[in-house]
C-alpha angles and dihedrals in degrees: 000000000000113000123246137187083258095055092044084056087058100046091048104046129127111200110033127184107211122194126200111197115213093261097052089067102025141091117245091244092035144284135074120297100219088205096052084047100053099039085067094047085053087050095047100043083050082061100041085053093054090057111274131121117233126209105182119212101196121181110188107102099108090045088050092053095051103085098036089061090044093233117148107229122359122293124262110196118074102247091056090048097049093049083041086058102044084057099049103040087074095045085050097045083052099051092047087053101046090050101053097035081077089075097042089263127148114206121198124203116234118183124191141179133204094258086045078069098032093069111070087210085052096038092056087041088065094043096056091056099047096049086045093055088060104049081052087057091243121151097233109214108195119180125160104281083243091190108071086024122113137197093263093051106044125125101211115254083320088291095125092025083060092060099041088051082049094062094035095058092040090243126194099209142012120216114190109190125189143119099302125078095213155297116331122166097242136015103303084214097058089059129235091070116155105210114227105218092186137025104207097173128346095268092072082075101048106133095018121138122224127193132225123242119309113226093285107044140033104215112076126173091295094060092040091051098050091046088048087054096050098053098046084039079055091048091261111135108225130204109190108200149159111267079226089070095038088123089055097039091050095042101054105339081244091146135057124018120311117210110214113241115233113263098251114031117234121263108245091252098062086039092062099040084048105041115006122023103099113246116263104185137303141276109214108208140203116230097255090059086044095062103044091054090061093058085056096253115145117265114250132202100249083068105057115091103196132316138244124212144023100279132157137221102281091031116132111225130161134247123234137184113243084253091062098254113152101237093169148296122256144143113294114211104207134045120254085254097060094044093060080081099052113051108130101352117134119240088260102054088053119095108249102259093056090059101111124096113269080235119007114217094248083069103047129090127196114230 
């Protein structure tokens, strides 16, 4: 694969974020394939000797748990995943020790949920224990805490918890390793696939066709490419590889299909409102507001038409046109409540205190 400035960024990196997706370390009918397992340890601690820090995203619970419980295939209704889950995180937690114990490594379970990420108190809670795992020289394994997880609130086989780890942990690259060894345009498996060796901007993917979960896993193509596209949408430079070449994808990034990161990564602030803070309500907006918003101004009150939801001062919500069209998030000032008061009045008709934009330009984001 030729090198590129992107590649380069990957093999250099310091702090990588690496996902395993379930089938990279499962067997077909369930259950974790120790070789395959340990395989992956051997190609990570290569990488941490070389200088770089490792946070490991590793997917796998509910296969884990499928032998121990004696069912068949995995389980398709919540509850049985969940239980599932609560059994094999253990046996993966295990597996993850015991491999890594071979080369004097602790590893530490860290399990996260979408709200986990969704709260920013929350949110730098998590990121004080995982940067203090690794200044302990701990091997962090973080995996959905698929227990106490619902459908609403799924990642999506780790794909999009391994980018927002990513950004949380001010990552330099992001490795996604499964069972598939890149971006083509169509199913490899249907013939006639181009495969896409780098993603320079969004566009590049226009038309592809990306497929759901296979039965081990619930991300796809679909999941690992919208994740890809956050991160490097975040400044986050992202290698998607089979977990077969992960020597060769740890040691230079030489396989798969590497995103190029933005230019200038997003503060932490912007990256929260846009990807992870969990949605409190909505702001419906007349055109003029809307555009306005697109040309990053603060949203005022004399623009907003009404409000949907129960949010808070501090809230993030998005703003919509009245025909439904997503303009942006951002932090709302006011509580729904007192907004009930303010749709359409003018700054000056406002009581003082009720001066500042319902959402001031430094806390909005464009979708």
């Amino acid at each position: 694969m030729p090198s590129s400035p992107t590649r380069e960024a990957i093999r250099t990196a310091r702090r990588v974020v690496v996902k395993i997706g379930s089938s990279s370390i499962s067997h077909p009918d369930g259950g974790l394939d120790r070789a395959k397992l340990d395989k992956l340890a051997t190609v990570l601690e290569e990488r941490m000797c070389a200088g770089s820090d490792v946070f490991v995203v590793s997917s796998g619970a509910i296969s884990a748990g499928i032998t121990p419980l004696k069912l068949h295939k995995r389980p398709r209704d919540i509850a049985t995943k969940q239980a599932a889950a609560a059994v094999g995180q253990v046996e993966l937690a295990k597996a993850w020790g015991e491999s890594f114990d071979r080369y004097g490594r602790t590893v530490a379970q860290v399990l996260l949920t979408a709200s986990d990420l969704g709260k920013r108190d929350r949110a730098r809670n998590a990121q004080n224990t995982l940067d203090r795992i690794r200044l302990l020289h701990g091997v962090p394994i973080i995996n959905e805490n698929d227990t106490v997880a619902t459908d609403e609130i799924r990642f999506g086989d780790n794909d999009r918890l391994a980018a927002l780890v990513a950004h949380l942990v001010s990552a330099d690259a992001l490795i996604l390793l499964s069972d598939v060894d890149g971006l083509y345009d169509s199913d490899p498996r249907q013939g006639n696939a181009t495969f896409i060796p780098e993603v320079a901007h969004p566009a590049v993917i226009d038309g592809v066709e990306a497929g759901d979960g296979g039965a081990l896993g619930t991300g796809g193509m679909a999941s690992k490419l919208s994740s890809a596209l956050l991160a490097a949408d975040a400044g986050v430079p992202v290698l998607l590889a089979a977990s077969y070449e992960a020597d060769a994808a740890l040691r230079d990034a030489s396989v798969g299909t590497v995103f190029m990161a933005r230019p200038k990564r997003m503060t932490a602030k912007k990256f929260w409102v846009r990807y992870s803070a969990d949605n409190a309500g909505t702001l419906i907006v007349d055109e003029g507001a809307a555009a306005a918003v697109r040309r990053r101004r603060s949203l005022l009150a004399a623009g907003v038409v009404t409000g949907e939801g129960d949010f808070h001062g501090g809230d993030v919500v998005e703003v919509r046109t009245r025909e439904g069209e997503l303009v942006g998030r951002g932090i709302v000032s006011y509580a729904a409540g007192e907004m009930e008061f303010m749709y359409r009045m003018s700054t000056d008709e406002l009581p003082k205190d009720m001066h500042a934009p319902v959402i001031h330009a430094d806390d909005l984001v464009l979708v």
